[in-house]
C-alpha positions in Angstrom: 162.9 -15.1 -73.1 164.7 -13.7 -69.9 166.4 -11.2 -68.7 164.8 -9.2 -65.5 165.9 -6.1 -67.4 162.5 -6.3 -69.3 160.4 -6.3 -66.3 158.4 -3.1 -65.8 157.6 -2.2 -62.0 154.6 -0.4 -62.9 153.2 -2.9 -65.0 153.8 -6.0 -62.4 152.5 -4.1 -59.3 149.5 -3.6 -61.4 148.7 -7.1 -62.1 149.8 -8.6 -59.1 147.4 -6.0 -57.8 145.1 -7.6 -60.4 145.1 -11.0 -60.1 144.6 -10.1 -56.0 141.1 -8.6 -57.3 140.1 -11.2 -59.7 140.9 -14.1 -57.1 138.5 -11.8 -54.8 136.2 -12.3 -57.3 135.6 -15.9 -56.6 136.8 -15.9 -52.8 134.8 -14.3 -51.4 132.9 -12.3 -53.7 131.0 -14.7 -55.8 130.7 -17.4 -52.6 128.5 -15.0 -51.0 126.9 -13.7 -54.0 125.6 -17.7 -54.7 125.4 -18.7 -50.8 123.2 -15.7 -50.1 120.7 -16.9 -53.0 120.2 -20.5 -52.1 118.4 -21.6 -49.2 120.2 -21.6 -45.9 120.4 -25.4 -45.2 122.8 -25.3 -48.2 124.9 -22.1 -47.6 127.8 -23.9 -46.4 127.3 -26.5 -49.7 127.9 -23.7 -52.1 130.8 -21.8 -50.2 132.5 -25.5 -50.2 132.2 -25.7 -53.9 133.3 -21.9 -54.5 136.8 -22.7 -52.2 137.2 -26.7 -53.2 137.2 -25.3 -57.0 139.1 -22.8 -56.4 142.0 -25.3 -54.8 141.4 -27.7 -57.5 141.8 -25.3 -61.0 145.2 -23.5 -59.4 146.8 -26.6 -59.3 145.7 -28.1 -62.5 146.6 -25.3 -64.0 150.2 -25.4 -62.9 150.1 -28.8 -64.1 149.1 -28.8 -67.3 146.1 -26.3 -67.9 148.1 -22.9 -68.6 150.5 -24.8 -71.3 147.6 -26.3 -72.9 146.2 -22.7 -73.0 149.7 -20.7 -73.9 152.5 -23.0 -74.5 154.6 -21.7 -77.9 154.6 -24.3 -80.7 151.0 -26.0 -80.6 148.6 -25.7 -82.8 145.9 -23.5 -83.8 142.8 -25.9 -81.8 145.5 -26.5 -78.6 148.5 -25.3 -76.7 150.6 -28.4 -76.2 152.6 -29.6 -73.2 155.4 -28.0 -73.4 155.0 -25.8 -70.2 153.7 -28.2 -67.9 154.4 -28.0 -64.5 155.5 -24.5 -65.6 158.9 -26.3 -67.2 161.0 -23.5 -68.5 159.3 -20.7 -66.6 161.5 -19.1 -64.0 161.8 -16.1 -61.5 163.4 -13.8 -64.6 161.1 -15.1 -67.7 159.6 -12.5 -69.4 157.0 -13.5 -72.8 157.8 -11.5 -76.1 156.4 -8.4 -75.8 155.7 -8.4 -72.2 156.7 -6.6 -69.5 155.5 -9.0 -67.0 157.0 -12.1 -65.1 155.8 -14.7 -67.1 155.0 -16.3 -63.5 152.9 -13.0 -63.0 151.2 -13.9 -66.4 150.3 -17.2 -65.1 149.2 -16.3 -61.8 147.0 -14.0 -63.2 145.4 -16.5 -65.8 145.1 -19.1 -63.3 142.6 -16.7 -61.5 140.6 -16.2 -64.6 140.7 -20.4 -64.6 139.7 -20.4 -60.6 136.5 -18.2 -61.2 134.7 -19.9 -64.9 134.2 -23.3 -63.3 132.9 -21.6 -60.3 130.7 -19.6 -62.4 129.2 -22.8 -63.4 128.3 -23.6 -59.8 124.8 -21.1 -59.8 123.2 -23.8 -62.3 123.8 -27.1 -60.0 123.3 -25.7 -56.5 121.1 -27.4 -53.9 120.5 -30.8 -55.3 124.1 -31.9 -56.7 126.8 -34.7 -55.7 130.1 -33.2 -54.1 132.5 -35.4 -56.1 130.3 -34.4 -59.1 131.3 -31.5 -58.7 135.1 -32.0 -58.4 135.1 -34.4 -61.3 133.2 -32.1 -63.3 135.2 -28.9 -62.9 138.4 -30.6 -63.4 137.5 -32.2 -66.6 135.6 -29.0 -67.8 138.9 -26.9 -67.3 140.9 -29.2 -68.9 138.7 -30.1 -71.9 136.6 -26.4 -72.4 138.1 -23.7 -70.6 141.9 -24.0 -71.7 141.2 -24.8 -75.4 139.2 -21.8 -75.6 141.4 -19.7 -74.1 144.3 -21.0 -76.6 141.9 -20.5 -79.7 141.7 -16.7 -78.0 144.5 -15.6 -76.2 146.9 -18.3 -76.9 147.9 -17.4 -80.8 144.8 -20.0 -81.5 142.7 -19.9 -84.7 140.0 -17.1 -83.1 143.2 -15.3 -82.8 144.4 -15.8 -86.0 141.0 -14.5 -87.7 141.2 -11.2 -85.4 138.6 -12.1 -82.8 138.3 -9.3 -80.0 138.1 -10.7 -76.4 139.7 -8.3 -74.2 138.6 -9.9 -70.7 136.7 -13.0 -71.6 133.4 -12.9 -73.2 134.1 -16.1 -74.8 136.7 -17.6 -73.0 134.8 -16.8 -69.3 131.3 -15.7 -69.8 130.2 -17.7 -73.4 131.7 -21.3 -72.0 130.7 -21.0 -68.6 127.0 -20.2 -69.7 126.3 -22.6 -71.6 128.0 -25.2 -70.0 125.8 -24.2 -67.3 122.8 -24.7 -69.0 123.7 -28.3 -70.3 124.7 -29.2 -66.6 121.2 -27.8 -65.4 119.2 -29.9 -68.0 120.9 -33.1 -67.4 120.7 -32.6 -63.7 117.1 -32.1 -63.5 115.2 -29.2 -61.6 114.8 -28.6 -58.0 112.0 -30.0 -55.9 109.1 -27.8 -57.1 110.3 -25.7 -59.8 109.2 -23.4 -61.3 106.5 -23.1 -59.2 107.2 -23.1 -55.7 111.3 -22.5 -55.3 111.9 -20.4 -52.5 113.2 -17.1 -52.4 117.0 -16.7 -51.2 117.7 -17.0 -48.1 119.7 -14.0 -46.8 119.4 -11.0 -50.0 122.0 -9.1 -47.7 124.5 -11.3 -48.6 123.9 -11.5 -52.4 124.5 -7.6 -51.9 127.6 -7.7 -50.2 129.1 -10.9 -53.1 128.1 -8.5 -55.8 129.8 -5.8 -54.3 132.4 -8.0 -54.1 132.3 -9.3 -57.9 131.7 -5.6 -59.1 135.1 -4.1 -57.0 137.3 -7.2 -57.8 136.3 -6.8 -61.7 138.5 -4.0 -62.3 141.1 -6.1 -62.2 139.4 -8.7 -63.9 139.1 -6.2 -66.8 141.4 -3.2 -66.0 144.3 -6.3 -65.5 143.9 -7.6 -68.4 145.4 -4.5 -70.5 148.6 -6.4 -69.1 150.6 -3.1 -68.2 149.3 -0.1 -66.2 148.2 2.3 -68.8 145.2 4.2 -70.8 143.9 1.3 -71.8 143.8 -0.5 -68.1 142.7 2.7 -67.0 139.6 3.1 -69.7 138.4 -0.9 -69.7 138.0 0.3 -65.3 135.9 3.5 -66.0 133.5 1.6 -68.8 133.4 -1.5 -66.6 132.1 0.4 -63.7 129.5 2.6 -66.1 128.0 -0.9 -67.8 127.7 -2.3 -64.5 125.4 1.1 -63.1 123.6 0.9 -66.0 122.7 -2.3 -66.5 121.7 -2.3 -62.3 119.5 0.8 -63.1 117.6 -1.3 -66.1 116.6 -4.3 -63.9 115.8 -1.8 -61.3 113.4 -0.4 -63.3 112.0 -3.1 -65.1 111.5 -4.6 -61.7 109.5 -1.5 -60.3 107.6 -1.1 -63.6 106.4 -5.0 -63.6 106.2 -5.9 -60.1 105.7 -1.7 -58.3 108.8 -3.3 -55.9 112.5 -2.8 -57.2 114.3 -5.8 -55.4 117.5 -5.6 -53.8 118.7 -9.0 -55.2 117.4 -7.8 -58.9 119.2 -4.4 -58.7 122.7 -6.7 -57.8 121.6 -9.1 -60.5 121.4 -6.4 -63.0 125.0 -5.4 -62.0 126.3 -8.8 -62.5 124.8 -8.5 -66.2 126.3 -5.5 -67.0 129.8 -6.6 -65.7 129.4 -9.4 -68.3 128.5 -7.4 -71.1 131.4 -5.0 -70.8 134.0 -8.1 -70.3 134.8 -8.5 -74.0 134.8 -4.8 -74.8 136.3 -3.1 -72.1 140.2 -2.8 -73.6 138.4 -1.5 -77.2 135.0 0.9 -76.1 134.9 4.2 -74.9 132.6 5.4 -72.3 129.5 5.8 -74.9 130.1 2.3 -75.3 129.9 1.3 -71.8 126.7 3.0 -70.9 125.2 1.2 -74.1 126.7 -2.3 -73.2 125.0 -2.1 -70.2 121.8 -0.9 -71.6 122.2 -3.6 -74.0 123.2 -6.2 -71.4 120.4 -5.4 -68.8 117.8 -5.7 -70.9 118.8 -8.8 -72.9 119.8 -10.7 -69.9 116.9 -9.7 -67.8 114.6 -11.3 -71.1 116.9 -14.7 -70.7 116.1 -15.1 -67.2 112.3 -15.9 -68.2 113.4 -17.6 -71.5 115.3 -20.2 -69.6 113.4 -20.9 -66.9 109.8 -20.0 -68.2 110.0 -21.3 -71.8 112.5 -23.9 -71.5 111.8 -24.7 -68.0 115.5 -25.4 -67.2 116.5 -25.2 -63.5 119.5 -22.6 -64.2 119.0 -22.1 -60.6 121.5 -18.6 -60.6 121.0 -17.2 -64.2 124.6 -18.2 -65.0 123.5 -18.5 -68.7 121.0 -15.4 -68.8 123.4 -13.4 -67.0 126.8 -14.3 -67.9 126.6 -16.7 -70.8 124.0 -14.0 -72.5 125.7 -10.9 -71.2 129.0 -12.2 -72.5 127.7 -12.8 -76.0 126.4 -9.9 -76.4 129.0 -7.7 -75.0 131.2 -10.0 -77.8 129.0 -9.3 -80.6 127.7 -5.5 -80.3 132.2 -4.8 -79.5 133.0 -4.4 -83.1 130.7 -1.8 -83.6 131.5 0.3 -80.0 135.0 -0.3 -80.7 134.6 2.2 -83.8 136.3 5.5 -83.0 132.4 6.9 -84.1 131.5 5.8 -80.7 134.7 6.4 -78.9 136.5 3.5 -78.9 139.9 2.8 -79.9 139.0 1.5 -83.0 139.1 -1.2 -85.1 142.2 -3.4 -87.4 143.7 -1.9 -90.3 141.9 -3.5 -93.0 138.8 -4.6 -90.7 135.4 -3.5 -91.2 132.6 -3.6 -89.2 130.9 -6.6 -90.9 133.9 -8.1 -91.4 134.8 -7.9 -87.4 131.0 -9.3 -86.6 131.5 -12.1 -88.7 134.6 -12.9 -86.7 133.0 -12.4 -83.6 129.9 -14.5 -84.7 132.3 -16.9 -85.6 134.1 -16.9 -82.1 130.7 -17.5 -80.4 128.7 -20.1 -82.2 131.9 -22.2 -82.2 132.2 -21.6 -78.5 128.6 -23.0 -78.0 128.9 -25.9 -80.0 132.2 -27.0 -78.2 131.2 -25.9 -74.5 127.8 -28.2 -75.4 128.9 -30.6 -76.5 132.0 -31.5 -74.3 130.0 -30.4 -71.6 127.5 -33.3 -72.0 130.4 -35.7 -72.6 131.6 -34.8 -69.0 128.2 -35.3 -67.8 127.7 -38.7 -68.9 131.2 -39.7 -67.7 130.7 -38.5 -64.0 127.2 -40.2 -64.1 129.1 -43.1 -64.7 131.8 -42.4 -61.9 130.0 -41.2 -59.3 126.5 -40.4 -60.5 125.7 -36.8 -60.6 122.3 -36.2 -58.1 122.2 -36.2 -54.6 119.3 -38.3 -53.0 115.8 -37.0 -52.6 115.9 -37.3 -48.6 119.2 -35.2 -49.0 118.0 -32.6 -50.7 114.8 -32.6 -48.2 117.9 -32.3 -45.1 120.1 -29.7 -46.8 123.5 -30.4 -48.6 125.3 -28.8 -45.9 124.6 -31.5 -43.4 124.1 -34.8 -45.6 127.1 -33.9 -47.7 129.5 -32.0 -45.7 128.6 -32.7 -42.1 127.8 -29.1 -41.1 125.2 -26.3 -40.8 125.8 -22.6 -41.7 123.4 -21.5 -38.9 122.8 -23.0 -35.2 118.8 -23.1 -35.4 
């Protein structure tokens, strides 16, 4: 549909405002959040896989990622081809219903499709193959990330059954976690883990990424109400109370278990609670957003010793305690906060609260399954291509150096 009558000037400065913050998000925000917590002879390693991801998923999705996401006429599991290389898109397009460009809408997506793969980069850091990496993000946006998001936001099957994802709890935080944890497993741990990994190298900079992340998440969340309104303007206020909440909990599980809150905990917890909120922020109130991130700092906090304790996994950066878990929670606990008991805006005519868990149950487990096992089939085939571990000696040197050529510090 066209017709630049239909475009809203409110709305659009809003989300091109938006999908400014969310691609802040990833550059810089979550570079320095990850480079900050790995050692500082591979600083350089993980900024380089923050930006070459970044490069690669925008023009993959211009290619064919958004229409296998959103293209009219697919099916209920996948999008179709139809809008590749954005055919039938132009300066005046405008979706049913929107009040967008429909190359606003895509520019926006395509941020949300620039930050999940480099979510997944906190599991492999330190010890992992630069064309790996490449090959592996490509293939996991083409083959995880934009079915999920059809089956969600594309008119897909979730869709169909009612499944509420305002922001992407599923379609960001449930794919990216657990894909992360499959990647982590068949890469192996880091030299010494869990005993003897060393601390990160400069918490300062951690700080500064979060504050980063936690700024650039209003849009992330606030943007996705597609139009400047009361529900952009609500998902911004509970996103920011979930996020002080859930930093508060770690804080003070922190000081309670080890009598030293940690800088790099305290941001941690924020992290979580930004994750939790994701799904619910277009449907919760702010009663709902303090509990989210109750919920969300305490459960994730518990999965950071679950993974690396009892399933001794090397998820170097939590990105499946603290996104994958803080997205599934935030996606399961939403059809209860979303009741107008709570404050939220309520739930579909017809839907009850058992009825919208189930549905959200639903929407989760079949995430999992898929992002496993899809993820393990991409793992195999890069081992094939190019392998998938850097050598010991490498490791020993630094990634930035043996892989890249450079150092992030001249000591």
């Amino acid at each position: 549909m066209t017709g630049a009558i239909m475009i809203d000037s409110g709305d659009t400065a809003w989300i091109l405002t938006s999908s400014a913050l969310v691609l802040f998000m990833t550059l810089p925000g979550l570079a320095l959040f990850y480079g900050g917590l790995v050692q500082a002879r591979n600083i350089l390693s993980v900024l380089m896989h923050c930006m070459a991801i970044a490069c690669l998923a925008s023009v993959l999705w211009v290619i064919v990622g958004y229409s296998i996401a959103f293209a009219p006429g697919g099916t209920g599991w996948f999008g179709g081809f139809g809008n590749s290389f954005l055919i039938g898109i132009g300066r005046d397009t405008v979706g049913e219903g929107s009040t967008i460009p429909t190359s606003l809408f895509v520019m926006f997506q395509m941020t949300f499709a620039v930050i999940t793969p480099a979510l997944i980069v906190g599991a492999y850091v330190e010890r992992i193959k630069f064309a790996a990496v490449l090959i592996i993000s490509a293939l996991w946006l083409l083959f995880v990330y934009a079915p999920v998001t059809h089956w969600v936001w594309g008119g897909g099957w979730l869709a169909e059954m009612g499944v509420l994802d305002f922001a992407g709890g599923i379609v960001v935080h449930v794919t990216a976690g657990v894909s992360a944890l499959v990647i982590a497993w068949q890469l192996g741990p880091r030299a010494g883990f869990p005993s003897s990994v060393n601390p990160p190298h400069a918490p300062w900079m951690v700080m500064v990424g979060a504050a980063m992340l936690w700024v650039g998440w209003f849009g992330f969340n606030g943007g996705s109400a597609l139009a400047a309104d009361g529900s952009a303007a609500m998902a911004v206020l509970v996103t920011h109370l979930s996020a002080a909440m859930a930093s508060l909990v770690w804080l003070v599980i922190e000081w309670l278990r080890f009598g030293k809150p940690s800088l790099v905990g305290l941001v941690t917890g924020t992290i979580a609670g930004l994750a939790t909120i994701t799904p619910a922020s277009g449907f919760v109130g702010p009663a709902g957003g303090i509990i989210l991130g109750l919920a969300g700092g305490l459960l994730c906090y518990g999965a950071v010793d679950l993974v690396k304790k009892v399933m001794k996994i090397d998820d170097s950066l939590d990105v499946l305690a603290v996104h994958g878990v803080g997205g599934a929670t935030g996606t399961l606990l939403v059809g209860f906060l979303a009741t107008t008991a709570f404050g939220g805006a309520g739930l579909a005519e017809g839907m009850s609260v058992g009825g919208q868990f189930f549905v959200q149950l639903t929407g989760v487990v079949v995430t999992i399954v898929w992002s496993a096992i899809a993820t393990l089939i991409i793992v195999y085939v890069t081992k094939a291509l190019v392998g998938l571990r850097t050598a010991a000696d490498d490791e020993i040197e630094g990634l930035d150096f043996t892989a890249h050529g450079e150092r992030g510090y001249n000591h």
